[in-house]
C-alpha positions in Angstrom: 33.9 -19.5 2.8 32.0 -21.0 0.4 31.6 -25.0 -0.1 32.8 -26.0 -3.5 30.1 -28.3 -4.8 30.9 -30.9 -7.3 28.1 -32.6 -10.5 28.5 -35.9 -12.4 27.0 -35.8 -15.9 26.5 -37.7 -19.2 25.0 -36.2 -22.0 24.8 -38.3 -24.8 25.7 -41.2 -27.2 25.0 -43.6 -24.2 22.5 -46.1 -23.9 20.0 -46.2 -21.0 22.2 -48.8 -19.4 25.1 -46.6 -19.0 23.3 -43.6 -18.1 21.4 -45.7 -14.8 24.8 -46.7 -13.7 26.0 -43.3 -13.7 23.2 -42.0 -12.3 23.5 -44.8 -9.5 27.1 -44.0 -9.2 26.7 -40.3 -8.6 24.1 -41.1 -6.0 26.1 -43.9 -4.0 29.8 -42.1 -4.4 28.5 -38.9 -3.0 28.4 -36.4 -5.7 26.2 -33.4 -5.3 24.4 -33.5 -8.2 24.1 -35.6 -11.5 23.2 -34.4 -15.5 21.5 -34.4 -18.9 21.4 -32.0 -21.3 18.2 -30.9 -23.3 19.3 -31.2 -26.6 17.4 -33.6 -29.9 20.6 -34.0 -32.4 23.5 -35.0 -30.7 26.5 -32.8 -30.7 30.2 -33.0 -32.4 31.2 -34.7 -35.3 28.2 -36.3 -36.0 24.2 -35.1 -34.9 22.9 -38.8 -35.7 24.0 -40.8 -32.2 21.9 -42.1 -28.9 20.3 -39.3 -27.5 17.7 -39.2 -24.9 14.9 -36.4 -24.1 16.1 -35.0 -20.8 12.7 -34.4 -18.6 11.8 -38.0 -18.9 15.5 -39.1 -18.2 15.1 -36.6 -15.4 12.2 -38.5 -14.3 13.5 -41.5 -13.6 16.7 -40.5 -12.6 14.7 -38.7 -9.5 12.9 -42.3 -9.2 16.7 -44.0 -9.0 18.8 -42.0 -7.3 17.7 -41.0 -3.3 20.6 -38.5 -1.9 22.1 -36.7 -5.1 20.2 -33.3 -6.5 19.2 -33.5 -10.3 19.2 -31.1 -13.2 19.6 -30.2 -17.0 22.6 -27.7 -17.5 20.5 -25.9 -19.5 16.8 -26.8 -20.2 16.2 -24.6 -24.1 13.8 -22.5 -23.2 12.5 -22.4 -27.3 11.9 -25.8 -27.3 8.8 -25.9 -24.8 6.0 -23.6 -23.6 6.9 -21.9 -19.8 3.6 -23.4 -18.4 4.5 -26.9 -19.6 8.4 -26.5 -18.5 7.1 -25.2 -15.5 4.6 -28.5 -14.9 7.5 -31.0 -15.3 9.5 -29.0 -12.9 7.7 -29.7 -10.2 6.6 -33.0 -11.1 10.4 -33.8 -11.5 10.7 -31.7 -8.0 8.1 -34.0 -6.3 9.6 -37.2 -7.7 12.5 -36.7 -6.3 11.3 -35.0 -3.3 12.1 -31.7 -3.6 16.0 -32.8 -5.1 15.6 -30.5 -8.6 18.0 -28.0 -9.9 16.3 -25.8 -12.3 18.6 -25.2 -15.5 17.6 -22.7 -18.4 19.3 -21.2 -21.1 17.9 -19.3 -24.2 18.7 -22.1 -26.7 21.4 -22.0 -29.6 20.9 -25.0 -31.7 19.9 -23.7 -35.2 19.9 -26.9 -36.9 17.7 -28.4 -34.3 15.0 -25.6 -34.7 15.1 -25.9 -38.9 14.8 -29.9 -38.3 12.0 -29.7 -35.8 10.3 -26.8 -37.5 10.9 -24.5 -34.3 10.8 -20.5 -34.1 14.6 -20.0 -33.6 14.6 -15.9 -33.9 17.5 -13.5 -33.3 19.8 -13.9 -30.1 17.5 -10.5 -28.8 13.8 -12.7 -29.5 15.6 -15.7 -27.8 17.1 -13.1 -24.9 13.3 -11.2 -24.7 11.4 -15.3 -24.6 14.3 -16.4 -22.2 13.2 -13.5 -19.6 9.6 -13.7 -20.5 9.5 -18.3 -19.5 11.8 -17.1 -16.5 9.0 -14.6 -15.2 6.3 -16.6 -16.0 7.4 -19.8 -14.6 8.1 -18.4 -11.0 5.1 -16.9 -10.9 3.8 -20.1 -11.3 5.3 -22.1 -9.3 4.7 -19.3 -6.3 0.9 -17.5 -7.2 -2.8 -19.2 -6.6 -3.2 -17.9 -10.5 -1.5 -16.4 -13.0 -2.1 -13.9 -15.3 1.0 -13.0 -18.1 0.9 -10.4 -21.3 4.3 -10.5 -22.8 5.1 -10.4 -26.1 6.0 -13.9 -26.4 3.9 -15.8 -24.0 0.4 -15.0 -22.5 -1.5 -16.4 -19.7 -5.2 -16.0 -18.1 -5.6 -16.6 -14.7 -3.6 -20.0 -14.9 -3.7 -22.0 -12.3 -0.9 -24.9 -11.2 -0.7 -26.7 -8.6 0.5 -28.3 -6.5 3.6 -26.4 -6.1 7.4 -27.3 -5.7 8.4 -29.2 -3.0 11.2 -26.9 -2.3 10.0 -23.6 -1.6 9.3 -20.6 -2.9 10.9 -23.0 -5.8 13.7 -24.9 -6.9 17.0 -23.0 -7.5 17.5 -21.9 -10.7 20.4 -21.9 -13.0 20.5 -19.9 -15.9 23.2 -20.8 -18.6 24.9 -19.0 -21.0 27.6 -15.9 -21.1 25.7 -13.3 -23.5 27.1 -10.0 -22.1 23.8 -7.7 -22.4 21.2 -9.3 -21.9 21.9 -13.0 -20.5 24.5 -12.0 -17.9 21.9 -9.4 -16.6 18.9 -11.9 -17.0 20.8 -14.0 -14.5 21.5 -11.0 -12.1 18.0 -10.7 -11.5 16.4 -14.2 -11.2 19.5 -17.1 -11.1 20.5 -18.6 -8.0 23.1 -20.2 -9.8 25.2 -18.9 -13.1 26.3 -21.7 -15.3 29.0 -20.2 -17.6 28.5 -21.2 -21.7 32.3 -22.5 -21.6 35.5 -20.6 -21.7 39.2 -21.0 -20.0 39.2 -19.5 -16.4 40.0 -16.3 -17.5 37.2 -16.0 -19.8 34.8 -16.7 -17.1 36.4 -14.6 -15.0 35.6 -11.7 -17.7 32.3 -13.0 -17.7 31.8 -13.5 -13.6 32.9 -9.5 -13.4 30.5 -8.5 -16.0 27.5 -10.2 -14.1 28.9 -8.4 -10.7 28.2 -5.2 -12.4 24.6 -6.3 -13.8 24.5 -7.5 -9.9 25.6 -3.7 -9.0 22.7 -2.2 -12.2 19.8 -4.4 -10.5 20.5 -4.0 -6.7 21.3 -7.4 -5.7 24.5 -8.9 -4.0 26.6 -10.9 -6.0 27.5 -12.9 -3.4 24.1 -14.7 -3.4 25.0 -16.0 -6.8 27.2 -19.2 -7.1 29.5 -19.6 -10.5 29.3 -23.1 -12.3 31.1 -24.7 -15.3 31.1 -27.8 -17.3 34.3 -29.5 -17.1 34.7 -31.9 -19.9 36.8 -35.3 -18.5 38.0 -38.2 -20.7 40.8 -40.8 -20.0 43.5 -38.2 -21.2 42.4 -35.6 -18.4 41.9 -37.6 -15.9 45.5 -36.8 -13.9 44.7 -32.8 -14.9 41.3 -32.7 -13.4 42.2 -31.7 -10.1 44.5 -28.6 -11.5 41.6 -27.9 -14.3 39.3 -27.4 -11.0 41.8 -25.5 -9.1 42.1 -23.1 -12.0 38.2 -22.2 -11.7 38.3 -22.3 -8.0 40.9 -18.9 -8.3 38.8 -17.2 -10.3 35.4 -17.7 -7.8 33.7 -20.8 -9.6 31.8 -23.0 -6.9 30.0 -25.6 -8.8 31.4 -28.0 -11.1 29.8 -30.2 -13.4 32.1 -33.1 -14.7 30.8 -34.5 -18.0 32.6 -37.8 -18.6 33.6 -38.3 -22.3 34.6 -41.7 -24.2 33.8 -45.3 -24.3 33.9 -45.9 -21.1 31.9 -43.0 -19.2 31.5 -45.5 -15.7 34.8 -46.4 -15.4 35.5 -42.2 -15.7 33.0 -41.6 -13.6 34.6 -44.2 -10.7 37.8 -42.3 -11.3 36.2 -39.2 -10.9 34.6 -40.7 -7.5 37.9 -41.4 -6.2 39.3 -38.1 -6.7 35.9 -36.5 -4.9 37.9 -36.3 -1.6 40.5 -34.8 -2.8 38.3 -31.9 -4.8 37.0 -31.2 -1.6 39.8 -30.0 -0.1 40.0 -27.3 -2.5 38.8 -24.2 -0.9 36.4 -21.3 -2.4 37.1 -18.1 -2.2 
């Protein structure tokens, strides 16, 4: 049986304030894990709110926090170089001695790449760069050197050090739900899948597409855990437990609950009251 594991996370429009006291909160209540998200506009109605840059939030939530793991559900991979994504991994790693979960996606965010002045590319460039950072990044975070000649990203005998804490590296999560190429990216190199959204059924669809890609590449499924984002506001609070349960049925193992409203700590104490109860909930 597997242990269902269980992530508190706020995203953005929050001051620093708030976000310390959730971080603290996840930390002293006993959640698994804690969240940002690695975005520059904020999302929803409006792209103008509070939003912080999620390595250095990352930083000093590993400096804050001593028990729960931390992690970006999902790091853009277009928004920063492999060999500098792979650096502030293991710094973050070594901050919080060796408590980093590794989250990278390919990156969606159009506007944010027009108003930065990023390369955004086709979803097949951002599929081919997302592989590429994937490859090159656990190679250094486990090799003396380096060397890389993709058709993105090229390195020369590189050298970083030290390496992760947690060895041969941090687990890594790869988001997203692209049925070609991200689903079988993640067959090959995630420890953990982090599903881009959908009712239980649709990540079911999904979760039996990536078994097959599992199947395509040699590797058992089984060593790959299922995650969602489960958005929780005042309204949901009373349906969390059944949301969960619904996820649970279809094989999903990690949650990440991203409180949502005015209030985020006094969702997040509500969600730490409930934690015993979400435990009891058995994986399949």
């Amino acid at each position: 049986m597997t242990t269902l594991r269980f992530g508190l996370k706020l995203s953005q429009n929050a001051t620093i304030d708030e976000l310390r006291a959730l971080w603290r909160l996840a930390d002293e209540a006993g959640f698994d894990s804690c969240w940002v998200m690695d975005h520059f506009a904020t999302l929803g109605p409006r792209d103008d709110g509070p939003i912080f840059e999620a390595w250095t939030m990352l930083a000093a939530m590993a400096q804050l926090t001593t028990h729960t793991r931390l992690g970006c559900a999902v790091v853009g991979n277009t928004y920063r170089h492999p060999a500098v994504l792979a650096k502030m991994a293991v710094t973050v790693d070594h901050l919080s001695q060796g408590r980093l979960e590794f989250g990278l996606g390919a990156g969606w965010a159009e506007n944010e790449h027009e108003m930065l002045g990023l390369e955004f590319g086709s979803r097949n460039d951002r599929a081919d760069r997302l592989e590429e950072s994937v490859q090159v990044i656990r190679a250094l975070w486990t090799q003396p050197r380096t060397t890389f000649e993709g058709q993105h990203y090229r390195l020369r005998e590189a050298v970083a050090e030290p390496k992760p804490v947690q060895q041969p590296h941090p687990p890594i999560w790869i988001g997203g739900s692209g049925p070609k190429r991200t689903l079988r990216i993640a067959a090959e190199y995630a420890d953990v899948w982090n599903a881009a959204g959908g009712s239980p059924e649709e990540v079911a669809t999904s979760s039996a597409i990536l078994d097959q890609h599992c199947a395509d590449v040699g590797r058992d499924p089984g060593q790959i855990r299922r995650s969602v984002q489960v958005g929780v506001g005042e309204e949901d609070l009373s349906q969390t437990r059944a949301t969960i349960e619904s996820y649970v049925r279809v094989g999903v193992t990690d949650f990440l609950l991203v409180t949502r409203g005015d209030d985020p700590q006094a969702i997040g104490e509500q969600l730490a009251a409930q934690l015993p109860r979400l435990r009891e909930l058995e994986a399949g």
